[in-house]
C-alpha positions as CSV (number, residue, x, y, z in Angstrom):
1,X,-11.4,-33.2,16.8
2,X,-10.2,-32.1,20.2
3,X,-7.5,-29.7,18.1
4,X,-10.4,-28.2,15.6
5,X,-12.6,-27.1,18.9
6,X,-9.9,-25.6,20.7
7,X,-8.9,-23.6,17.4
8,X,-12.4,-22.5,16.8
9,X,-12.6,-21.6,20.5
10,X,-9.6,-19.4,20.3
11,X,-10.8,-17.9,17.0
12,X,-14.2,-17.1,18.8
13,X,-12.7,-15.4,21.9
14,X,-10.4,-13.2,19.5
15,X,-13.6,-12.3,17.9
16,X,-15.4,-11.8,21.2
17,X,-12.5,-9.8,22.3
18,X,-12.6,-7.6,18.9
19,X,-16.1,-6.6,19.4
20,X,-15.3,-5.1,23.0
21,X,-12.7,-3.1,21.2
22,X,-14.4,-1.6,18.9
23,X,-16.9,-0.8,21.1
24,X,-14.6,0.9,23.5
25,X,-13.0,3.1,21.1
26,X,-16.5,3.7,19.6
27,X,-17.3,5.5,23.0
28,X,-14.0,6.9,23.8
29,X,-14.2,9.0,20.8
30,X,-17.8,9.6,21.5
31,X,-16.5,11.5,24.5
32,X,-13.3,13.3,22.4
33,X,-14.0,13.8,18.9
34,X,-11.8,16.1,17.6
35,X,-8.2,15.6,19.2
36,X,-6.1,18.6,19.7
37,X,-3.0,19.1,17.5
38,X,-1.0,19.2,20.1
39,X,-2.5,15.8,21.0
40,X,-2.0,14.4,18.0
41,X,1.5,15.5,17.4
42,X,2.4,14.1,21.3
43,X,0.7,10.5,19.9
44,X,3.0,10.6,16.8
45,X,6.1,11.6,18.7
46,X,5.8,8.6,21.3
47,X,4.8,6.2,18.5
48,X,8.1,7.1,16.5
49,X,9.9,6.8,20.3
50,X,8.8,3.6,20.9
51,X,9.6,2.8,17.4
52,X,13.0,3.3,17.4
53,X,12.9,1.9,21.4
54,X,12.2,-1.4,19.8
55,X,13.4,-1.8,16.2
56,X,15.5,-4.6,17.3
57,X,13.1,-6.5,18.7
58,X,10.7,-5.8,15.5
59,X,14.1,-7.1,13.3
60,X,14.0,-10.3,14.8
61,X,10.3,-11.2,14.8
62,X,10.1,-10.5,11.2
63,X,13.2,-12.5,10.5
64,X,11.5,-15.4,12.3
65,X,8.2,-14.9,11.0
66,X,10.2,-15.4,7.2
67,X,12.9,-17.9,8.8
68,X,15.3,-15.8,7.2
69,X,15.1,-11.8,6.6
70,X,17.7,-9.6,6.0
71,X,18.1,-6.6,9.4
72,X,19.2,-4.2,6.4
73,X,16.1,-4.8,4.2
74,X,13.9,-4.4,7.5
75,X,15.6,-1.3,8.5
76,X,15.6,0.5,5.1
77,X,12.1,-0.8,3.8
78,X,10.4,-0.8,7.1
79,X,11.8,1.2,9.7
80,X,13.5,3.8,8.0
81,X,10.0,5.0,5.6
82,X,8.3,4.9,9.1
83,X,10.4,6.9,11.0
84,X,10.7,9.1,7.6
85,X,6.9,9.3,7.6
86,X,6.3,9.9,11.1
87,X,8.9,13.4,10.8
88,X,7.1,14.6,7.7
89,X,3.2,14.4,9.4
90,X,4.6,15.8,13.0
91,X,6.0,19.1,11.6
92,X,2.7,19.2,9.0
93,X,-0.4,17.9,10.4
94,X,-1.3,21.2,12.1
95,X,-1.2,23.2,9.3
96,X,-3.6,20.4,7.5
97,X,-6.1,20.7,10.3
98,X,-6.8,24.4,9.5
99,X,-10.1,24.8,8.2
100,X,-9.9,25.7,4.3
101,X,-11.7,29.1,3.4
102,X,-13.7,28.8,0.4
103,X,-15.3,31.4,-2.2
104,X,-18.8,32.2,-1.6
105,X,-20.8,34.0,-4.9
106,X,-22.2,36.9,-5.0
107,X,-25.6,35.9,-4.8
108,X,-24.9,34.1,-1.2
109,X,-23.5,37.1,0.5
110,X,-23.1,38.2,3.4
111,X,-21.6,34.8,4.4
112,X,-18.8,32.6,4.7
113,X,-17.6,29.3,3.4
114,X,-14.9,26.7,4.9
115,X,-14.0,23.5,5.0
116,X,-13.2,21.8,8.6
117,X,-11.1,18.4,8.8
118,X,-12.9,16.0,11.2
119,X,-11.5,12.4,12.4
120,X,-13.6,10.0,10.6
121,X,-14.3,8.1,14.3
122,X,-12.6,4.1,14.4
123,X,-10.5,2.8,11.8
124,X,-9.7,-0.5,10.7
125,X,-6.3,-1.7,9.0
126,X,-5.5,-4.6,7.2
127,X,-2.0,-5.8,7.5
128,X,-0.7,-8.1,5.1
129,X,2.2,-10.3,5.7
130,X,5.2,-8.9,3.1
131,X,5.8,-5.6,5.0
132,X,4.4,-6.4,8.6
133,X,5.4,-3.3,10.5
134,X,5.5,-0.3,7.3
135,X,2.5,-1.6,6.3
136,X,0.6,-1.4,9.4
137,X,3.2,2.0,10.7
138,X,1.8,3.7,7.6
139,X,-1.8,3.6,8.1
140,X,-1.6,4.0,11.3
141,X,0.4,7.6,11.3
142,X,-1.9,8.6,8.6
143,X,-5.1,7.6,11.0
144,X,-3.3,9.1,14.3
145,X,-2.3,12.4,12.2
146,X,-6.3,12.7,11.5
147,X,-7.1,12.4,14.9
148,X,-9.0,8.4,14.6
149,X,-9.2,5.6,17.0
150,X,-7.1,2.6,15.1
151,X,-7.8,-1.5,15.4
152,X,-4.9,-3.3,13.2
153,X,-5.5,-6.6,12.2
154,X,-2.4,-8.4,11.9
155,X,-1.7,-11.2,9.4
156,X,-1.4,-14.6,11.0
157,X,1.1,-15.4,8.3
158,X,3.4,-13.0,10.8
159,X,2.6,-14.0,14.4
160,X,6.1,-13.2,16.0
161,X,6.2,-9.8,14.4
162,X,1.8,-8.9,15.9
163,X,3.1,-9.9,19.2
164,X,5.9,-7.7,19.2
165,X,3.8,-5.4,17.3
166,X,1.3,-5.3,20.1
167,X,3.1,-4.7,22.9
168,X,5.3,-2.2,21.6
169,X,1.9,-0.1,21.2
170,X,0.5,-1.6,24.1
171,X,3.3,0.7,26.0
172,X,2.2,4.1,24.4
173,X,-1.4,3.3,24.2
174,X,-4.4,2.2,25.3
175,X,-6.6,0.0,23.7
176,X,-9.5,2.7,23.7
177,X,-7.1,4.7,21.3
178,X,-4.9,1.8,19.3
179,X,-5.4,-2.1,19.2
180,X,-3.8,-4.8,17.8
181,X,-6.4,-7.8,16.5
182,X,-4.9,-11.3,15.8
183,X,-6.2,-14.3,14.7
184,X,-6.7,-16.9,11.4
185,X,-9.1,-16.1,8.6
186,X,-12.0,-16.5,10.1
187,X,-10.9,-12.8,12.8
188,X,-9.5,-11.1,9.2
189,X,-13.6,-11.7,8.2
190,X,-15.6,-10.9,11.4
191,X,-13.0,-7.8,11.0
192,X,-13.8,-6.7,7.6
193,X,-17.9,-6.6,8.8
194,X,-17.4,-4.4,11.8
195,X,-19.1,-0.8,10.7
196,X,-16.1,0.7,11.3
197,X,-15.7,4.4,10.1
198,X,-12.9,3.9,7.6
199,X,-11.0,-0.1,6.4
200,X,-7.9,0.4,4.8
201,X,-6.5,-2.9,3.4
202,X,-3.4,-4.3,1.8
203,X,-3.5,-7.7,-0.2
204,X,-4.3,-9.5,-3.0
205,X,-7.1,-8.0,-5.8
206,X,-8.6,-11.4,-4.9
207,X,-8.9,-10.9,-1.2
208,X,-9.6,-7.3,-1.6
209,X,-12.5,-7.9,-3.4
210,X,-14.2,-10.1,-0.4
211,X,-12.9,-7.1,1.7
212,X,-15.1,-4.8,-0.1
213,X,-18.0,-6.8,-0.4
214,X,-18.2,-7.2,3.7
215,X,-17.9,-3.9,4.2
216,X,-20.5,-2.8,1.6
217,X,-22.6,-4.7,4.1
218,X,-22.1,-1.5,6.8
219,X,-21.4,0.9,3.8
220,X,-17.8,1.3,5.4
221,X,-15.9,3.2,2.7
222,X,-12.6,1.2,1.9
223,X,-8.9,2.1,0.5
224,X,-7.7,-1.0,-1.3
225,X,-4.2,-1.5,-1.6
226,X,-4.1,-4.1,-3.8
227,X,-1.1,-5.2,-6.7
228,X,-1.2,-6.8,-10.3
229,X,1.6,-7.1,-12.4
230,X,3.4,-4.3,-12.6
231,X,5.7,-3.8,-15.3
232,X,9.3,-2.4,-16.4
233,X,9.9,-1.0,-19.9
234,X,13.5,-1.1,-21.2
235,X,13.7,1.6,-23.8
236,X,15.5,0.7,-27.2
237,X,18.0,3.3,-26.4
238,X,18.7,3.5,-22.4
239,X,22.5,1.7,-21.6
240,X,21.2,-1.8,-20.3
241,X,23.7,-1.7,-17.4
242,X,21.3,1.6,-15.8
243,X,18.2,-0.8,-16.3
244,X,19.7,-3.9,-15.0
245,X,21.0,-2.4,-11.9
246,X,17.9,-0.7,-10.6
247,X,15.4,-3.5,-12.0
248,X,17.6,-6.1,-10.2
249,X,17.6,-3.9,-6.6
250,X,13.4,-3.8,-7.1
251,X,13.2,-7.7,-7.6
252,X,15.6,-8.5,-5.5
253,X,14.7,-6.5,-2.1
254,X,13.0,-9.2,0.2
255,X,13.4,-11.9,-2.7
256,X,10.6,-10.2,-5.0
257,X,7.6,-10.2,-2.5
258,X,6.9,-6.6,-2.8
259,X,3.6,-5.0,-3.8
260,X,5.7,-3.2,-6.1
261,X,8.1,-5.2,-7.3
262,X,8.6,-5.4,-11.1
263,X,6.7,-8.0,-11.6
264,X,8.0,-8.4,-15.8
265,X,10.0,-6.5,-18.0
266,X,9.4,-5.5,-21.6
267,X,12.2,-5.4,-23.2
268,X,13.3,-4.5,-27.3
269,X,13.7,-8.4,-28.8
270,X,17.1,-7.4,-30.2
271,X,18.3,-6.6,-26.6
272,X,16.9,-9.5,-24.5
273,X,20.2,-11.1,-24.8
274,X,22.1,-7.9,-23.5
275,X,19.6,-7.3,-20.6
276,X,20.0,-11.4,-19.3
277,X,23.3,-10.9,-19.2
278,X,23.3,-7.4,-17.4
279,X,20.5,-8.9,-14.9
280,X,23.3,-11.4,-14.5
281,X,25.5,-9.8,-13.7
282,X,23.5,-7.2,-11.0
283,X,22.1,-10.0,-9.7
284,X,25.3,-11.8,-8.8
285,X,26.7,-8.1,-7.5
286,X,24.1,-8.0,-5.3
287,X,23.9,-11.7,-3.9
288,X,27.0,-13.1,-4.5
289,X,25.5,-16.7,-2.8
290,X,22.3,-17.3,-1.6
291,X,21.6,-20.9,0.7
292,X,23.0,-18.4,3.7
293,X,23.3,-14.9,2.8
294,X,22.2,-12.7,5.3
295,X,21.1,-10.4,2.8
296,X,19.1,-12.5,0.6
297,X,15.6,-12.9,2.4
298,X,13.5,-16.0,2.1
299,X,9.8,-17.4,1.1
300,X,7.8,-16.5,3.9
301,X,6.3,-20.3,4.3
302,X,6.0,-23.2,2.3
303,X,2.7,-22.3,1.0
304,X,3.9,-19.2,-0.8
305,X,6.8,-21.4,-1.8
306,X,5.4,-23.8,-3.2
307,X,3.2,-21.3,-5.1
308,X,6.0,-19.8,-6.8
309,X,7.6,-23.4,-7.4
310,X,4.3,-23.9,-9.3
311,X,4.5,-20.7,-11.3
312,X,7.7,-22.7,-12.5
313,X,7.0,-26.2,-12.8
314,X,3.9,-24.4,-14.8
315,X,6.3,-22.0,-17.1
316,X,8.6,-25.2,-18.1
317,X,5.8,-27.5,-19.0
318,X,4.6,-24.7,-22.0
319,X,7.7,-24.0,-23.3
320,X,9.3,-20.8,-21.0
321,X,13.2,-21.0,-21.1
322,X,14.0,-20.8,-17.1
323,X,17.2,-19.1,-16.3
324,X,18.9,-19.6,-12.6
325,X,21.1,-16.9,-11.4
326,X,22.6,-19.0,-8.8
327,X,26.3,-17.9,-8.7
328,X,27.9,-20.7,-6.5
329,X,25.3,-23.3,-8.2
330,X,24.0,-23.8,-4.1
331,X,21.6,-26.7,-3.4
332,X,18.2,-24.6,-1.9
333,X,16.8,-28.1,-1.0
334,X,16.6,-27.6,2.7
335,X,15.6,-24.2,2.9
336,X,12.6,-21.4,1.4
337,X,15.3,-19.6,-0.6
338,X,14.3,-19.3,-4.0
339,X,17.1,-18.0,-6.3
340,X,16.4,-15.0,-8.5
341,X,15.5,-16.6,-12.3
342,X,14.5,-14.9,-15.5
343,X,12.1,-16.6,-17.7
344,X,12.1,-16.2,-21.7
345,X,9.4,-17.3,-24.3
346,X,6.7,-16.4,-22.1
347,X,2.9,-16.5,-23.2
348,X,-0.2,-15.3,-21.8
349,X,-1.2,-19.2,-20.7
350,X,1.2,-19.8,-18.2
351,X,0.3,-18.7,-14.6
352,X,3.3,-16.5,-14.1
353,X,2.1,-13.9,-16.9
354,X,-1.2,-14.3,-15.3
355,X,-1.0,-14.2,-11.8
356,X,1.1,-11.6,-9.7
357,X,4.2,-13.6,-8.9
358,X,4.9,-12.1,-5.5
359,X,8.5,-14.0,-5.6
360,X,11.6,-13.8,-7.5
361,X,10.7,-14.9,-10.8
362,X,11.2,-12.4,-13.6
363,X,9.6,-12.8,-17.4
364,X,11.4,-11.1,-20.1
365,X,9.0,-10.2,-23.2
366,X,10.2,-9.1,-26.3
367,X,8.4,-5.9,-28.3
368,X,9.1,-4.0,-31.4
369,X,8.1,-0.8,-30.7
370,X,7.3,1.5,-28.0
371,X,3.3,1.8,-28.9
372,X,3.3,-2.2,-29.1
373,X,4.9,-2.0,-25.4
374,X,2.0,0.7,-24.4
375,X,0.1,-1.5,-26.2
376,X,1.0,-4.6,-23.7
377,X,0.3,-2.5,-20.9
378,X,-3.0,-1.1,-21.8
379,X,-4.8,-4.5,-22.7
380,X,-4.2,-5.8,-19.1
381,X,-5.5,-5.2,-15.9
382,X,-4.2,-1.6,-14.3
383,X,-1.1,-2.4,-12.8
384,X,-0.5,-0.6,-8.9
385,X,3.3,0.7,-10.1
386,X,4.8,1.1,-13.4
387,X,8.8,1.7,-14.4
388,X,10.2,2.9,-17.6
389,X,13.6,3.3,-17.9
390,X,15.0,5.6,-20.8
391,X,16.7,8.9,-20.6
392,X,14.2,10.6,-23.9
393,X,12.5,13.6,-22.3
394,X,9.4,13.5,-24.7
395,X,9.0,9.6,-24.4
396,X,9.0,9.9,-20.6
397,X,6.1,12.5,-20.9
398,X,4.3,10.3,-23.2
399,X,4.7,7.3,-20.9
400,X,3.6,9.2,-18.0
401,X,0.6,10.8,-20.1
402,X,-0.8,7.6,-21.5
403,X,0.0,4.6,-19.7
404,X,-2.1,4.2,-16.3
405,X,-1.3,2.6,-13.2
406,X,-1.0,3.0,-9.8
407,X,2.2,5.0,-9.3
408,X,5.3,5.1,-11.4
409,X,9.2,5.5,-11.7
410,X,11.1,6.8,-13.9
411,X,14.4,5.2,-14.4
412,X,14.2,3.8,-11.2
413,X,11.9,1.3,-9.2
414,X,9.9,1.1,-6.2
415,X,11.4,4.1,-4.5
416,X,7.8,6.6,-5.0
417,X,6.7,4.4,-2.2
418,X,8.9,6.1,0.3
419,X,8.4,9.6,-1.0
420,X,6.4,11.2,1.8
421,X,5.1,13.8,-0.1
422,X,3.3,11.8,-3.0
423,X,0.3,9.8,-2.7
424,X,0.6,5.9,-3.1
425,X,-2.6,3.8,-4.1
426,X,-4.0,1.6,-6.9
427,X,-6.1,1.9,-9.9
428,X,-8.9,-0.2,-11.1
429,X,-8.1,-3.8,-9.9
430,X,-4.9,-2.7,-8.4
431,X,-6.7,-1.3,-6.0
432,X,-8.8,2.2,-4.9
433,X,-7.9,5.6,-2.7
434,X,-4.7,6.2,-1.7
435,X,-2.5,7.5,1.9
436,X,0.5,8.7,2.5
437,X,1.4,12.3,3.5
438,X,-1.5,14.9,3.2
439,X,-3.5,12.2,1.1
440,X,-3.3,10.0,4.2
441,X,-4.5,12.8,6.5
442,X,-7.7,13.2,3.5
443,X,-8.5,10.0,3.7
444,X,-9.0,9.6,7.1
445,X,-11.0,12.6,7.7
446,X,-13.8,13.9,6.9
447,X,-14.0,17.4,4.6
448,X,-17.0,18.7,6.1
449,X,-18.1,22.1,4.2
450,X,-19.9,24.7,6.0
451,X,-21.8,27.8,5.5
452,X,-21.4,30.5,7.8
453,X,-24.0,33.5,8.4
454,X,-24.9,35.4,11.4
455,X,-27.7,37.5,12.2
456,X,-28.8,39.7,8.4
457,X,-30.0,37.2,6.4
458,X,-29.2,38.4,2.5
459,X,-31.1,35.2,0.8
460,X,-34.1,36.8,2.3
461,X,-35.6,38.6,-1.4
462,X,-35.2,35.0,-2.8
463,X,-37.8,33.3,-0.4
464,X,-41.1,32.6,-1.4
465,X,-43.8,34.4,-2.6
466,X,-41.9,34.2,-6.0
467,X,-42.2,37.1,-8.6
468,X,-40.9,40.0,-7.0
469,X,-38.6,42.4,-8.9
470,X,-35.6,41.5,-6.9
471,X,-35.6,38.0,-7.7
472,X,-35.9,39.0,-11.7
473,X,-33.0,41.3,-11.3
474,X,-30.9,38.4,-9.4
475,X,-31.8,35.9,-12.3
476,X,-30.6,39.2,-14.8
477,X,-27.5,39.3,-13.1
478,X,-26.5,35.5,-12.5
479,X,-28.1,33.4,-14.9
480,X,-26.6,34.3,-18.1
């Protein structure tokens, strides 16, 4: 009893101390709405300074935050795309703040037409717990680059990694201009119904969609960076050892729990047997042992765990064929390491084909043709990545043309996340808008169009009293 009111007291005074925020950076960008570039660009510099300042620090919180991480998979997943994407909206953002001309018709002249970029005011962000720092470093470049106020709510999955999180920023910024929020569910809610300008969250479709609903309360618009099952397509004619190799590096980077990830692979039935053997074989490449490989990263708690274990214990009971890859046949029992396993005679009953698996399970279905594949595809939820793996020129085209999903790789996977230059988002249940690069600067401002005319006014003939002669020769001329 004593331990449920102090908790609810702590959750309250985050709360409490949330509200002030917001209602500080509310009037501090009252008083400067529309940052300089040269602002904005000074923000960005220190933020990817302090970045680099810290990144050790930032490795070792998230490595005990997941009791195990690999430095390398932080580095090139986390730090690395941040840095990357910091560079790319420093030398950019003032050329994106430049007000856009626009046409202007004939029958509106003399006058002007442009579009100016405004910052949409305070922004929220939603950090999951997969990708603590890019996934919080992301949105808040984007929000900096567009000249916002930023409050980042943290996951409490990842407490080691918000407190080093928070006082990296807390060195660069004040709270009036960046914030870090903490707290258990209960802060992630009270967040979500702040009328805050702009919420940008990342999650699960069944999280997001209590997300959305709170902030329909305000009318806050949302991006929803959500996930689903995303697939890989073997092609019948692609050499398996290609396929393998890049499916194994998506599933295996921080043991499967990626957004991204491929979450199943379709495969031609007469090759399953080649590609098991070929994931194999990558596999065991890439993580000759597991129980204390550096490189191999594991379950983030033993609630997640024991999810996945269920997706298992689940799979067996209906009939799946589970296959281990565990090279040196290691005993897991003390640890979260789950090894990477393939799972064969799959149906739509079992949780794994219908949940995202967010782990490093991998289902192997069998089809006979390409347009059966599609087929697959299209008659479940919109997944937020897709990968197709064949070297056909036309039946790339046709993939990209008629399959839909969030983003997508060709003969390659999860990689179009760290392309700075393309936008990244969901579709349908895998989520809505999208960030990164320019699209990230969009989406956190405002295109506001104007109309622009000084003192001779040229709509005059087409006030009322109507009737007149010029007004019939303006309808002659334009509405034809």
């Amino acid at each position: 009893m004593v331990a449920d009111i102090a908790y609810m007291q702590d959750q309250q005074q985050s709360i409490s101390r949330m509200h002030q925020v917001f209602a500080t950076q509310q009037r501090a960008f009252k008083q400067h709405p529309m940052p300089s570039a040269d602002n904005r660009i000074e923000m960005l510099k220190a933020l990817k300074d302090a970045l680099l300042e810290h990144q050790q620090s930032l490795i070792e919180a998230i490595s005990t935050d997941f009791g195990r991480r690999s430095a390398d998979e932080t580095r090139l997943a986390e730090i690395l795309p941040s840095i990357e994407g910091i560079n790319y909206v420093t030398k950019r953002v003032r050329r994106w703040m430049k007000p856009s001309k626009r046409h202007v018709g004939m029958a509106f002249q003399p006058g002007k037409a442009q579009v100016i970029y405004q910052p949409l005011g305070v922004v929220g962000v939603i950090v999951p717990w997969n990708y603590p720092l890019y996934l919080a470093m992301g949105p808040l470049t984007a929000a900096l680059a567009a000249g916002n106020r930023v409050m980042i709510k943290m996951s409490e999955s990842t407490p080691a990694t918000a407190e080093a999180f928070a006082r990296m920023l807390a060195e660069i910024f004040t709270e009036e201009q960046v914030a870090v929020i903490t707290g258990e569910a209960e802060v992630g809610e009270a967040f979500s119904r702040l009328p805050l300008d702009h919420l940008l969250f990342t999650g699960g479709t069944g999280i997001g969609r209590h997300v959305m609903r709170a902030a329909a309360e305000n009318l806050t618009p949302v991006t929803l960076e959500l996930g689903g099952k995303s697939p890989a397509i073997v092609s019948l004619e692609v050499p398996i050892d290609d396929a393998a190799e890049r499916i194994a590096f998506g599933k295996g980077v921080n043991a499967g729990q990626t957004c991204v990830a491929p979450d199943y692979v379709l495969c031609p039935r007469e090759r399953i047997d080649e590609l098991v053997t070929a994931l194999g074989k990558q596999f065991s490449k890439l993580y000759p042992h597991l129980a204390a490989n550096p490189d191999y990263t594991q379950i983030i708690n033993p609630r997640q765990y024991q999810r996945i274990q269920g997706y298992l214990d689940d799979a067996r009971s209906k009939g799946a064929q589970v296959i281990e890859l565990n090279p040196r046949t290691e005993d897991f029992s003390q640890t979260r390491v789950i090894a990477p396993t393939l799972l064969l005679n799959v149906s739509d009953d079992m949780k794994v084909m219908q949940d995202e698996i967010f782990g490093p399970l991998l289902p192997i279905v069998p089809y006979d043709s390409m347009d059966q594949a599609m087929q697959y595809v299209a008659d479940r939820p919109r997944p937020l990545a897709l990968y197709y793996f064949g070297y056909d020129k036309a039946e790339q085209q046709r993939l990209m043309e008629q399959t839909h999903a969030g983003g997508m790789c060709i003969n390659d996977t999860i990689l179009h996340v760290a392309q700075d230059d393309l936008p990244f988002g969901g579709v349908g249940p895998s989520g809505m808008g999208h960030y990164h690069g320019h699209e990230g600067f969009l989406t956190f401002s405002k295109a506001k169009g104007v109309y622009i005319k000084q003192r001779f006014n040229g709509a005059k003939p087409i006030y009322p009293p109507y009737g007149g002669m010029i007004l019939k020769l303006v309808y002659k001329l334009f509405i034809r």
